[in-house]
mmCIF file of the N, C-alpha and C atoms, coordinates in Angstrom:
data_MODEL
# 
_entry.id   MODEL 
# 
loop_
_atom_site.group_PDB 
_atom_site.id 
_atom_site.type_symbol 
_atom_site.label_atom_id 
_atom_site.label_alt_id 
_atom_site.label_comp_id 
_atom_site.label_asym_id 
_atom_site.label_entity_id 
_atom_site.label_seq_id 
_atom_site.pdbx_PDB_ins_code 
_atom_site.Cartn_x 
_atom_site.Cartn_y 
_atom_site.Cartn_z 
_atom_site.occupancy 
_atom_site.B_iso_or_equiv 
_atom_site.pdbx_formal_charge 
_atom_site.auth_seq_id 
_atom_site.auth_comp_id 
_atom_site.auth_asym_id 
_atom_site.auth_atom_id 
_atom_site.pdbx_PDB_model_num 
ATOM 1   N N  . UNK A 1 1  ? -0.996  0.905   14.889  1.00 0.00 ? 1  UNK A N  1 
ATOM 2   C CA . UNK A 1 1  ? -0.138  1.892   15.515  1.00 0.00 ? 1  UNK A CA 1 
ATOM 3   C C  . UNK A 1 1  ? 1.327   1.596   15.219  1.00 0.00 ? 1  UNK A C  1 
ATOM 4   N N  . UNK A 1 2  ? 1.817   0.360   15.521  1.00 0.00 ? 2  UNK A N  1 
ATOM 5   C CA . UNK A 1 2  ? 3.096   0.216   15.038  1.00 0.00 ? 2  UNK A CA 1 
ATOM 6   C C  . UNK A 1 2  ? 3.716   -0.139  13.574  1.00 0.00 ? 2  UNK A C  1 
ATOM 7   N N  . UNK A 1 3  ? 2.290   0.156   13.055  1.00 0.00 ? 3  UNK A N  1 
ATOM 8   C CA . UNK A 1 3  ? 2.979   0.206   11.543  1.00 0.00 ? 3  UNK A CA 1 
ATOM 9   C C  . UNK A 1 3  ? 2.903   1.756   11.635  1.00 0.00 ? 3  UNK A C  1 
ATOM 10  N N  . UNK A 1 4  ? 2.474   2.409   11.728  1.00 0.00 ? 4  UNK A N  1 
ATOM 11  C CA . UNK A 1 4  ? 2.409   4.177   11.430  1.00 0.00 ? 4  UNK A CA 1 
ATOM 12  C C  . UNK A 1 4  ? 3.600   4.237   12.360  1.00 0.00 ? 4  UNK A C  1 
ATOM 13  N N  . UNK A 1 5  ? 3.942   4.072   13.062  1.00 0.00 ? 5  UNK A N  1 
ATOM 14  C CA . UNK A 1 5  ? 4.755   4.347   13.735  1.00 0.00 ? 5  UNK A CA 1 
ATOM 15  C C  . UNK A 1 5  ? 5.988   3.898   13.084  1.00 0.00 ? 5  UNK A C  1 
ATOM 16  N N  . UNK A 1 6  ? 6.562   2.859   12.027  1.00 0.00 ? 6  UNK A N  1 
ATOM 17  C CA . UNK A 1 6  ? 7.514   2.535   10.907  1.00 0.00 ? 6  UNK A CA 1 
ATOM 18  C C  . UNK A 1 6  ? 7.686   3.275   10.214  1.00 0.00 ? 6  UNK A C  1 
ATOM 19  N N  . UNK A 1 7  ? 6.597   3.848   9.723   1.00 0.00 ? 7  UNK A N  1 
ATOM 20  C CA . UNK A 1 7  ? 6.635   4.663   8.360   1.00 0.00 ? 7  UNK A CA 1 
ATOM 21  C C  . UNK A 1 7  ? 7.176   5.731   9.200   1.00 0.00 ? 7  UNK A C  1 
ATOM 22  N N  . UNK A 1 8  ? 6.449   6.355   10.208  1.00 0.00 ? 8  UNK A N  1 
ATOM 23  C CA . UNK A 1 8  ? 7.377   7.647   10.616  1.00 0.00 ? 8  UNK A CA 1 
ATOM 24  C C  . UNK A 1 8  ? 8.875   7.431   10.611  1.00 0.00 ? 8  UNK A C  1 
ATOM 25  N N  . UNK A 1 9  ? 9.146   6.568   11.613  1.00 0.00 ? 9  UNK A N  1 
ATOM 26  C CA . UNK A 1 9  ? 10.579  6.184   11.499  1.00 0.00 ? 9  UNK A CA 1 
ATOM 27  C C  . UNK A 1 9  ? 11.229  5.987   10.062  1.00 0.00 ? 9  UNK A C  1 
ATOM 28  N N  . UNK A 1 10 ? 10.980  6.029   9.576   1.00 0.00 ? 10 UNK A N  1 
ATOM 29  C CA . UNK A 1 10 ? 11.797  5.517   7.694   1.00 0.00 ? 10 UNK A CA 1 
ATOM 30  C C  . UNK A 1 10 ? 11.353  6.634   7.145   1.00 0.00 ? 10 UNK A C  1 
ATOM 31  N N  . UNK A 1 11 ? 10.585  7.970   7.763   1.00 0.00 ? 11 UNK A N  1 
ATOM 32  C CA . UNK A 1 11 ? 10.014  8.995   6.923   1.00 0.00 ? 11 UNK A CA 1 
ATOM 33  C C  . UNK A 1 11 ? 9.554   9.063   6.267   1.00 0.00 ? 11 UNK A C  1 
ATOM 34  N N  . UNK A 1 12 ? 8.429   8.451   5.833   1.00 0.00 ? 12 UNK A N  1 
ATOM 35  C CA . UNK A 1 12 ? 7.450   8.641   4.793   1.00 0.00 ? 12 UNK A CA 1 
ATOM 36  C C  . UNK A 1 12 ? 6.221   9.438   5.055   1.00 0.00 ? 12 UNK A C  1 
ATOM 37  N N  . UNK A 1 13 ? 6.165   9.594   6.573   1.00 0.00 ? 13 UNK A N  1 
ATOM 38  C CA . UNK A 1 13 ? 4.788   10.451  7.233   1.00 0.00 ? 13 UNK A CA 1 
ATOM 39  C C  . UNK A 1 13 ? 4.999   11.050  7.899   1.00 0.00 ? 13 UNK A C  1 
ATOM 40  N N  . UNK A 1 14 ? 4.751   12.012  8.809   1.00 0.00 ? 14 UNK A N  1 
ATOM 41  C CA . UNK A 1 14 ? 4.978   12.814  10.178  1.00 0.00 ? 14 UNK A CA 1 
ATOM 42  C C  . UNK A 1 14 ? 3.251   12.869  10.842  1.00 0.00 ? 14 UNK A C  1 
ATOM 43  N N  . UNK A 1 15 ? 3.654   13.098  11.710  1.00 0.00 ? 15 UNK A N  1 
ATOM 44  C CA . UNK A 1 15 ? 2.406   12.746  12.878  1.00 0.00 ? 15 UNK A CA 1 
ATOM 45  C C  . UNK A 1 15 ? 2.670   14.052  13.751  1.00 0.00 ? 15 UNK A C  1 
ATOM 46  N N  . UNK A 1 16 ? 1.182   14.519  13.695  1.00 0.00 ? 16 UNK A N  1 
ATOM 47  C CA . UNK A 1 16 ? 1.064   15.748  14.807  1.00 0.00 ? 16 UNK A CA 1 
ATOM 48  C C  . UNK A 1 16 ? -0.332  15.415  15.436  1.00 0.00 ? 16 UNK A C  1 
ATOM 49  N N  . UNK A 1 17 ? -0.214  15.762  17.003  1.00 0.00 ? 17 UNK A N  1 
ATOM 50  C CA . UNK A 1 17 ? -0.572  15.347  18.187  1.00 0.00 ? 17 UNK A CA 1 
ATOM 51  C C  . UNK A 1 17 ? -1.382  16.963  18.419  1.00 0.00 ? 17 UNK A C  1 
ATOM 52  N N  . UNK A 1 18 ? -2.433  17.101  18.564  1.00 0.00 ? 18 UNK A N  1 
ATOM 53  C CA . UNK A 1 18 ? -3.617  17.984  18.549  1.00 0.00 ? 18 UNK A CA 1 
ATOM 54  C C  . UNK A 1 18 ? -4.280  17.437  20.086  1.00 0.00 ? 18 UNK A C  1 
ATOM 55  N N  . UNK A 1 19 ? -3.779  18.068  21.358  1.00 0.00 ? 19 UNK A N  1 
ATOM 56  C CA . UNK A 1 19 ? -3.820  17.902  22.360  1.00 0.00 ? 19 UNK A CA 1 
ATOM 57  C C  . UNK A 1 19 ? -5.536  18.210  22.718  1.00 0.00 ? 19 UNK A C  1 
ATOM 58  N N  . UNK A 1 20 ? -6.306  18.695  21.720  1.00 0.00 ? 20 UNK A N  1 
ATOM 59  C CA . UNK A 1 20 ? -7.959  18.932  22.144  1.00 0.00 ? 20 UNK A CA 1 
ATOM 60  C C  . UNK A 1 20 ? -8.232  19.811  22.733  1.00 0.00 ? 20 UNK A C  1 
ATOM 61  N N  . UNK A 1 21 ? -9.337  19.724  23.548  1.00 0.00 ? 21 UNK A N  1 
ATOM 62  C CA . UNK A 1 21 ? -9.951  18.324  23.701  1.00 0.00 ? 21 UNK A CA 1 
ATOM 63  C C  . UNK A 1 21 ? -10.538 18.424  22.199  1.00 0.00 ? 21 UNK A C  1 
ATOM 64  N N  . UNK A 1 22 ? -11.300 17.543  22.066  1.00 0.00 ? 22 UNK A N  1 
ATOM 65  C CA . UNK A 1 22 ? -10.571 15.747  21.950  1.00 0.00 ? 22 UNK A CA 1 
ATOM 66  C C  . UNK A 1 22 ? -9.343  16.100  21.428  1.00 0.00 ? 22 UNK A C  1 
ATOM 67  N N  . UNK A 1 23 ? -8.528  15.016  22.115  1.00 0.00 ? 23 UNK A N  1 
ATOM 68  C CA . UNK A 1 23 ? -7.479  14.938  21.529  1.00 0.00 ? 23 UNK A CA 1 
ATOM 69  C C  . UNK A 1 23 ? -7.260  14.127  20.413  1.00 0.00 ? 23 UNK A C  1 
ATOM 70  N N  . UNK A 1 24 ? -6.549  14.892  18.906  1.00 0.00 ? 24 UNK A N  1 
ATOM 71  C CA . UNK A 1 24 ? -6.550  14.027  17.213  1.00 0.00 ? 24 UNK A CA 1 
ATOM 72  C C  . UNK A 1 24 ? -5.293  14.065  17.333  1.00 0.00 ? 24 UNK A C  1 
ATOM 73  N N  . UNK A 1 25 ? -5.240  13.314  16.347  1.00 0.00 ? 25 UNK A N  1 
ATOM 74  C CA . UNK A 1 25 ? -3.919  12.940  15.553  1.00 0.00 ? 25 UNK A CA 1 
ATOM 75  C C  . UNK A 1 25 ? -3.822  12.833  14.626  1.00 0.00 ? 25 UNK A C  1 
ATOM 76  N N  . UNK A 1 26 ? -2.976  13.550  13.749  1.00 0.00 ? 26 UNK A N  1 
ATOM 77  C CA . UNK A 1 26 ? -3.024  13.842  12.582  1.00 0.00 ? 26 UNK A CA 1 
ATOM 78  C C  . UNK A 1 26 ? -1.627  13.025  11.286  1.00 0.00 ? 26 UNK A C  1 
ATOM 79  N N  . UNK A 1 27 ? -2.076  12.397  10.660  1.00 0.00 ? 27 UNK A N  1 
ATOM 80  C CA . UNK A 1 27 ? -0.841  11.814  9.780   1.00 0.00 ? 27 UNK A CA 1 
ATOM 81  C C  . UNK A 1 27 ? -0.655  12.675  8.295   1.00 0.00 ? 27 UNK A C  1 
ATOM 82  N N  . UNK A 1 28 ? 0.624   12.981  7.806   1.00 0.00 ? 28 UNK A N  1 
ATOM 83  C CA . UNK A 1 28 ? 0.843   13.216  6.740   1.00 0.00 ? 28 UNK A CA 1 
ATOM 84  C C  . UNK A 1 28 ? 1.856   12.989  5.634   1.00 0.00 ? 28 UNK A C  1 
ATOM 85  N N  . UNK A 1 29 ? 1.950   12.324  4.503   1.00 0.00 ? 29 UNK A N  1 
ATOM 86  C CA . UNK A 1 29 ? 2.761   11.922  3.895   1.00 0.00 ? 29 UNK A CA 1 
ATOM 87  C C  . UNK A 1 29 ? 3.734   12.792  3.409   1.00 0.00 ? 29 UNK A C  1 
ATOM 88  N N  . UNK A 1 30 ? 4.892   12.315  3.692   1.00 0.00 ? 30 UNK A N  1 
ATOM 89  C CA . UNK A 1 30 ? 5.973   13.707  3.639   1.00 0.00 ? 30 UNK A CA 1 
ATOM 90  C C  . UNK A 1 30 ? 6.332   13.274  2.438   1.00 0.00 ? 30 UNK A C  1 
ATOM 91  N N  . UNK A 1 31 ? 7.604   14.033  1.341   1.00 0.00 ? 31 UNK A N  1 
ATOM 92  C CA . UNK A 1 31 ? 7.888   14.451  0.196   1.00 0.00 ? 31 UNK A CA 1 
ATOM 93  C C  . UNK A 1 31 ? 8.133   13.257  -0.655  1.00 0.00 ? 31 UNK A C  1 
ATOM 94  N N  . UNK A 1 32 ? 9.105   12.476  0.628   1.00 0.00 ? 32 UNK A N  1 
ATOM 95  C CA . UNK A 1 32 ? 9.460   10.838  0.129   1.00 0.00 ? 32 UNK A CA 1 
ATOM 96  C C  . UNK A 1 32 ? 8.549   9.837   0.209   1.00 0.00 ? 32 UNK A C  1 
ATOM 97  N N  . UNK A 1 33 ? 7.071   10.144  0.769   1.00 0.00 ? 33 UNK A N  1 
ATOM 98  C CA . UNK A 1 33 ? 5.881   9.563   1.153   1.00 0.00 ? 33 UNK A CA 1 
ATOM 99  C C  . UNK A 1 33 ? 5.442   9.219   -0.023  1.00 0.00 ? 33 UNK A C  1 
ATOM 100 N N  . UNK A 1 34 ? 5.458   10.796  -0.378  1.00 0.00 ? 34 UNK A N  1 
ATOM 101 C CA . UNK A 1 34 ? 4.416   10.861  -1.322  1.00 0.00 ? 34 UNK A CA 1 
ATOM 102 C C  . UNK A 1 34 ? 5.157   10.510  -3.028  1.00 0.00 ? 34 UNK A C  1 
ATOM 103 N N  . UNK A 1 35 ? 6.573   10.663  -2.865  1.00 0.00 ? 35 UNK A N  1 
ATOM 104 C CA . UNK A 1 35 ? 7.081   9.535   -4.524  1.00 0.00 ? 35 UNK A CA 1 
ATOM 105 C C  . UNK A 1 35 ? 6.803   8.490   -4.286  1.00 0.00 ? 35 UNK A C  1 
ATOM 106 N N  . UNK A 1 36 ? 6.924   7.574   -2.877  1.00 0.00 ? 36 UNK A N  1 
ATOM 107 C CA . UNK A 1 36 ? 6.435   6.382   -2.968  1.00 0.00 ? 36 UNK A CA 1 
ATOM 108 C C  . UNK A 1 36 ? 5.338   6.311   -3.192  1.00 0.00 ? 36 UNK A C  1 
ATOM 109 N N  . UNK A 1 37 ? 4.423   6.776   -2.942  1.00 0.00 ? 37 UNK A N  1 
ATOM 110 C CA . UNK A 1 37 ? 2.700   6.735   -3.341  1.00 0.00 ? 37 UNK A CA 1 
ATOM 111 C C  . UNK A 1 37 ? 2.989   6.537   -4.674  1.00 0.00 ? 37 UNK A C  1 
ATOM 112 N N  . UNK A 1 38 ? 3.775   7.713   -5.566  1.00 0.00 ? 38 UNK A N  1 
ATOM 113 C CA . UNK A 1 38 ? 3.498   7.381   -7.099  1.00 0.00 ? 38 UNK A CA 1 
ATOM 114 C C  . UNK A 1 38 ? 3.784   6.180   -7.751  1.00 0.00 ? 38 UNK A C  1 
ATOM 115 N N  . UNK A 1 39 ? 5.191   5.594   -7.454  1.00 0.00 ? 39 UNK A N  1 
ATOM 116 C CA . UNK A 1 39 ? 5.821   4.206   -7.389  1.00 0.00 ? 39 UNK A CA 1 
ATOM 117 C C  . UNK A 1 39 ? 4.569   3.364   -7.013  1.00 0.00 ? 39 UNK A C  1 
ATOM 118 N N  . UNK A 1 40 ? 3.949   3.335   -6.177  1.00 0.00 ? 40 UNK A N  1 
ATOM 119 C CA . UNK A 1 40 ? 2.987   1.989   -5.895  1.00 0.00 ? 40 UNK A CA 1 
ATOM 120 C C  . UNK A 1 40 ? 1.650   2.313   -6.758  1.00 0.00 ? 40 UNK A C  1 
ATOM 121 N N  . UNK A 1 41 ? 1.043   3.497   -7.217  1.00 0.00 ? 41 UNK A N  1 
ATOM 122 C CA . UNK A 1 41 ? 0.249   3.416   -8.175  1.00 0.00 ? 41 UNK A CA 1 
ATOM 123 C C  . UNK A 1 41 ? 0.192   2.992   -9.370  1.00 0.00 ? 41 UNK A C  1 
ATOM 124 N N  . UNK A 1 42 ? 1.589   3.066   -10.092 1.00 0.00 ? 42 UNK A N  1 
ATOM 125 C CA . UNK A 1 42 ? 2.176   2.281   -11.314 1.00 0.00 ? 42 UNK A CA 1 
ATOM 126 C C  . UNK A 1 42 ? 2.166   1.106   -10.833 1.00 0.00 ? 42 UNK A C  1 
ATOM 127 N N  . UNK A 1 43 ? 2.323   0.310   -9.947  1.00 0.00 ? 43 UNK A N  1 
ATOM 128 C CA . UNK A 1 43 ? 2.107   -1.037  -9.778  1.00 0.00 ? 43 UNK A CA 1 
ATOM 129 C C  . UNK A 1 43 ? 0.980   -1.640  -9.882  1.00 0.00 ? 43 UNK A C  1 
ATOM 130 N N  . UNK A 1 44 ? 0.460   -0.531  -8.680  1.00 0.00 ? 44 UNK A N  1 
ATOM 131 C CA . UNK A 1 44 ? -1.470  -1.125  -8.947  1.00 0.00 ? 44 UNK A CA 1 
ATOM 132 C C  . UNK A 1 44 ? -1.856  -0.817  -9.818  1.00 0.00 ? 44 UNK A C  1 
ATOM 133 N N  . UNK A 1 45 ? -1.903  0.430   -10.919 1.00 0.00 ? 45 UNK A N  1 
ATOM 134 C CA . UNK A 1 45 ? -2.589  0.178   -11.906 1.00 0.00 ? 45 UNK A CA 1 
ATOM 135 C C  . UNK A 1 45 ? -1.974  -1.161  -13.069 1.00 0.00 ? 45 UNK A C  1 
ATOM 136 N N  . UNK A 1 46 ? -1.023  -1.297  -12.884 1.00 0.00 ? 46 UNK A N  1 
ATOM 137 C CA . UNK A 1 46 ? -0.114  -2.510  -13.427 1.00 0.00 ? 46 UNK A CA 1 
ATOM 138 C C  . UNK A 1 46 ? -0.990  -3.951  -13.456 1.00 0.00 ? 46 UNK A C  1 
ATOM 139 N N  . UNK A 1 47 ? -0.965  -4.224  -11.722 1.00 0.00 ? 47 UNK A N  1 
ATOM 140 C CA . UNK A 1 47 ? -1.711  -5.020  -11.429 1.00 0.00 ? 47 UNK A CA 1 
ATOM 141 C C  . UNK A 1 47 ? -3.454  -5.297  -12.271 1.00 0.00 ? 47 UNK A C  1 
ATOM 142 N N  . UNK A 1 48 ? -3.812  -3.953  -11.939 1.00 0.00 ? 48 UNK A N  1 
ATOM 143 C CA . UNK A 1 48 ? -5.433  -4.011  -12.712 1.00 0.00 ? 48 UNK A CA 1 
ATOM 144 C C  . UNK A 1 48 ? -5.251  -4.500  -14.047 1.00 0.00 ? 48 UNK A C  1 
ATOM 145 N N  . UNK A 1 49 ? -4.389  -3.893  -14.582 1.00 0.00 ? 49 UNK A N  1 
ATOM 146 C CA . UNK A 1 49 ? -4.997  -3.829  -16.040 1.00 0.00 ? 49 UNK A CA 1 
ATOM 147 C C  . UNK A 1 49 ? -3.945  -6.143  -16.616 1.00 0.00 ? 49 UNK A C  1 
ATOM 148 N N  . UNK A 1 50 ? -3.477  -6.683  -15.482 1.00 0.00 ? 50 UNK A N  1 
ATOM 149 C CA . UNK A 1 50 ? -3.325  -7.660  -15.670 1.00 0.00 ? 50 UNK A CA 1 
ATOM 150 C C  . UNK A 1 50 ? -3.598  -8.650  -14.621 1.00 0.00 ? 50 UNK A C  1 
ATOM 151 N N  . UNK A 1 51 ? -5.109  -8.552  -14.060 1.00 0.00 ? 51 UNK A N  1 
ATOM 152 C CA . UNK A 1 51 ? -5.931  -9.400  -13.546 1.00 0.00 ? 51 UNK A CA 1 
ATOM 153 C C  . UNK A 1 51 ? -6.170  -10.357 -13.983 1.00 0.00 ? 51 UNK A C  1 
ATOM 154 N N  . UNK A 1 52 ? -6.573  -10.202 -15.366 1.00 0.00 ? 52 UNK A N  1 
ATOM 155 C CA . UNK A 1 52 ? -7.280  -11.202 -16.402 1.00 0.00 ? 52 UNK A CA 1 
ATOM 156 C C  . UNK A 1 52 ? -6.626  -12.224 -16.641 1.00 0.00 ? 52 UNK A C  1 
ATOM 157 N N  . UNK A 1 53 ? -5.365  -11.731 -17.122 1.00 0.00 ? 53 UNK A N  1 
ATOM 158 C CA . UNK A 1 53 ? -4.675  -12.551 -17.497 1.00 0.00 ? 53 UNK A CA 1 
ATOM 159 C C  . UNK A 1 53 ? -3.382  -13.341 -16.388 1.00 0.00 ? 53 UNK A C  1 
ATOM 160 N N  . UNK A 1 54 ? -3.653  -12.825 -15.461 1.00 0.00 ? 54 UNK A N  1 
ATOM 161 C CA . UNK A 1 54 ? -3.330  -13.681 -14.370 1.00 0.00 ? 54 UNK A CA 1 
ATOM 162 C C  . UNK A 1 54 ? -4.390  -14.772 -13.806 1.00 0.00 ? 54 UNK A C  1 
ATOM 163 N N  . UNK A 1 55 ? -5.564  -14.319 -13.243 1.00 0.00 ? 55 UNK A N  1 
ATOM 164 C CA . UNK A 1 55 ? -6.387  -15.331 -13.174 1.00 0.00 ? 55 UNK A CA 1 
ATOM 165 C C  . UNK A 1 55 ? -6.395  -16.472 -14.605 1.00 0.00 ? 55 UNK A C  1 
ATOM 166 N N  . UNK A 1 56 ? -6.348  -16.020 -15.324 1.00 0.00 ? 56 UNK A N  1 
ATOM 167 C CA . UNK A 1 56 ? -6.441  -17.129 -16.784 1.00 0.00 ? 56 UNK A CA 1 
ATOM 168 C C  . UNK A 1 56 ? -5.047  -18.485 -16.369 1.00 0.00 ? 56 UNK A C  1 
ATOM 169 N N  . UNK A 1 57 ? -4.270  -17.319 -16.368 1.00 0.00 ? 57 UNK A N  1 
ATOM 170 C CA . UNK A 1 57 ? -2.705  -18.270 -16.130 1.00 0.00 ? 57 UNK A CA 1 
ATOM 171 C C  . UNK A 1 57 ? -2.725  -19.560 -14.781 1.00 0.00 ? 57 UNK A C  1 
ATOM 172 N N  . UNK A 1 58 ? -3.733  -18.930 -13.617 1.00 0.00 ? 58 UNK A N  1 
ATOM 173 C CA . UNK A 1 58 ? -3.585  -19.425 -12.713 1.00 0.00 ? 58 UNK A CA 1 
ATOM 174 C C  . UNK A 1 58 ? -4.651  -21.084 -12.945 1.00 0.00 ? 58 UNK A C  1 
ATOM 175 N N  . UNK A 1 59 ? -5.771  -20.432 -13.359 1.00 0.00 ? 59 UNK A N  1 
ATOM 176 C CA . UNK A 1 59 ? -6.504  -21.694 -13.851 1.00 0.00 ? 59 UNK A CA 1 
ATOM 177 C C  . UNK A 1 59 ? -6.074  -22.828 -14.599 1.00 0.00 ? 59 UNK A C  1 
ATOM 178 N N  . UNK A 1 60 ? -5.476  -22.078 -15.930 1.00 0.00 ? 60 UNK A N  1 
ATOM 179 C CA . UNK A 1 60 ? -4.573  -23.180 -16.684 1.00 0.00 ? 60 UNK A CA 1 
ATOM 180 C C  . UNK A 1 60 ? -3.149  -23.656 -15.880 1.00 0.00 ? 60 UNK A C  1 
ATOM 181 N N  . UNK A 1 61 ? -3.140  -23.300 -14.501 1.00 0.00 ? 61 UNK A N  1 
ATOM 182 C CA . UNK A 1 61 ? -1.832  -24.083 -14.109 1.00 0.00 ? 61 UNK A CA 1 
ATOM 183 C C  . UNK A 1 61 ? -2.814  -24.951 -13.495 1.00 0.00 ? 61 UNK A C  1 
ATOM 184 N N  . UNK A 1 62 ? -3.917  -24.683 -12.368 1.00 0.00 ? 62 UNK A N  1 
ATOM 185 C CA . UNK A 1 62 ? -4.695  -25.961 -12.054 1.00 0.00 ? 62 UNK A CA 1 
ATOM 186 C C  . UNK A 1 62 ? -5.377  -26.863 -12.413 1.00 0.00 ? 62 UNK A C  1 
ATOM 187 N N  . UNK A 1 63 ? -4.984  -26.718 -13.758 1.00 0.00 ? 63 UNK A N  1 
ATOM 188 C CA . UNK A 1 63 ? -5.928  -27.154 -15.173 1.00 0.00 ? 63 UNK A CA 1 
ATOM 189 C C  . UNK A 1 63 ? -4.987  -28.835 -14.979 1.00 0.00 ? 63 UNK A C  1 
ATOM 190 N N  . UNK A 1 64 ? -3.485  -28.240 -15.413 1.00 0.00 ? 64 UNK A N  1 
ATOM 191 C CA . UNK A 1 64 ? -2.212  -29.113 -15.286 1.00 0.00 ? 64 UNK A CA 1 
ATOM 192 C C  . UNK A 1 64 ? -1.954  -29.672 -14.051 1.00 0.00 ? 64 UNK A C  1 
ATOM 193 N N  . UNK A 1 65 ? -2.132  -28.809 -12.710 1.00 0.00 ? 65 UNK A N  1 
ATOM 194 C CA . UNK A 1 65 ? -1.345  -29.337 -11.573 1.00 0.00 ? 65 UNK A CA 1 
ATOM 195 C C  . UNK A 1 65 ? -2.208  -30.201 -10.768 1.00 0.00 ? 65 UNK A C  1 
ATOM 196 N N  . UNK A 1 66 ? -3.306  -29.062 -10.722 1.00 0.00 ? 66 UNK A N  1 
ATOM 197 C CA . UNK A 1 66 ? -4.218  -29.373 -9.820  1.00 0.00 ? 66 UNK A CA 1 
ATOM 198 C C  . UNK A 1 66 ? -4.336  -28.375 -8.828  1.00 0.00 ? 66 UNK A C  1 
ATOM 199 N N  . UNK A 1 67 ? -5.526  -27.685 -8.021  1.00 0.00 ? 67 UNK A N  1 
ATOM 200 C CA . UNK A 1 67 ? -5.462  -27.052 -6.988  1.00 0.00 ? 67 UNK A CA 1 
ATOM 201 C C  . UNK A 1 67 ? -4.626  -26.900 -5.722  1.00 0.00 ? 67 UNK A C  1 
ATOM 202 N N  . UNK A 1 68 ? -4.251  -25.816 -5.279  1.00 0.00 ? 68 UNK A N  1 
ATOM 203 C CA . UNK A 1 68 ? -2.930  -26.115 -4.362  1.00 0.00 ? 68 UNK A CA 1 
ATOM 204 C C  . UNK A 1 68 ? -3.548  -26.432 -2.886  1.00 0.00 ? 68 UNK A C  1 
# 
């Protein structure tokens, strides 16, 4: 809750309150939400496609250091 409740505040979502019964709540990523969404998909796909070679890197440092 108080992370959704950040993002509203910094505007990235808006929240509407659907009084019911039942009562929902509804979240939605607003305009600046949703460029950040695109921004963090270039990362994660970033990330994926250099798994490999991070795990590789990490082994050959415990190869040298030793496990942390």
């Amino acid at each position: 809750t108080e992370y959704l409740r950040s993002l509203e505040r910094d505007g990235y979502i808006t929240r509407r309150v659907d009084p019911g019964p039942p009562i929902a709540v509804f979240y939605e990523l607003t305009e600046m939400g949703e460029g950040l969404v695109e921004k963090l998909k270039l990362l994660v796909f970033w990330a994926g496609d250099h798994y490999t070679p991070v795990m590789n890197a990490r082994a050959s440092y415990e190869e040298r250091v030793g496990p942390k």
